[in-house]
Residue, then its C-alpha position, 0 to 999 in steps of 0.5 A: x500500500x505505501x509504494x502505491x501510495x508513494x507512487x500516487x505522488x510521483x504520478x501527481x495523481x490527486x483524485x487518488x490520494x483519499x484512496x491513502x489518506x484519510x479525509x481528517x489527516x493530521x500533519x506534525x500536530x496540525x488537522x490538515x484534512x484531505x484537502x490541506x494535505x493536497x494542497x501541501x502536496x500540491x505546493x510541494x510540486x509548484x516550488x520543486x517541478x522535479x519533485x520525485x519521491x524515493x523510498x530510501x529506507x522503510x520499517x513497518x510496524x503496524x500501525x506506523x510506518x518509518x520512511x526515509x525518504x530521498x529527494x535529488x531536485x531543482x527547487x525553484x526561489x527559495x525552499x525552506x528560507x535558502x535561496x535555491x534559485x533551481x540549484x541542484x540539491x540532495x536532500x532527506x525527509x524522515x517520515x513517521x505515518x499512522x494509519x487507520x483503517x488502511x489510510x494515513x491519519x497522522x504524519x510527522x515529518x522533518x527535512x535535514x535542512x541542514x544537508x541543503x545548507x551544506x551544499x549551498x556552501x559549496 
């Protein structure tokens, strides 16, 4: 189910994300619900076009799933306060999912910012 729904993102498919996440879905402590958590998704896409999720690393323990996930991009302007500008960078995001009744309720998720700072500084 993760890789489809992983798969889901990648194929910009939004008319099937309820299939994986529930419509009162909460991300790092904030009730985004369905639509907040697409429109996320969605702005995700818009600053990085090459957007492209890749499952580096995954541990499942029901009803929790870890992920790892690895980012190798081009955001346009500035992503996270940094000034990308369209640079090439190679990031993680380590991700935590509940799920309830086969769908996401909960994400908590953190981006090493600090890898992308490292490679600006090249």
């Amino acid at each position: 189910m993760y890789s489809d729904y992983i798969a889901c993102l990648n194929e910009r498919d939004w008319t099937k994300l309820g299939e994986f996440v529930d419509s009162d879905v909460v991300h790092n402590g904030l009730k985004l619900g369905l639509a907040g958590y697409r429109g996320m998704l969605e702005r995700n896409v818009r600053d990085i076009p090459d957007l492209r999720f890749e499952t580096d690393l995954l541990v499942v323990q029901p009803p929790q799933i870890g992920s790892r996930l690895k980012f190798d991009c081009r955001p346009i302007g500035s992503f996270f306060d940094l000034p990308i500008n369209g640079r090439h960078v190679i990031f993680y995001e380590n991700v935590f999912y509940r799920f309830d009744r086969a769908r996401i309720v909960q994400v908590w998720s953190i981006v090493d910012k600090a890898a992308i700072e490292a490679q600006l500084e090249v």
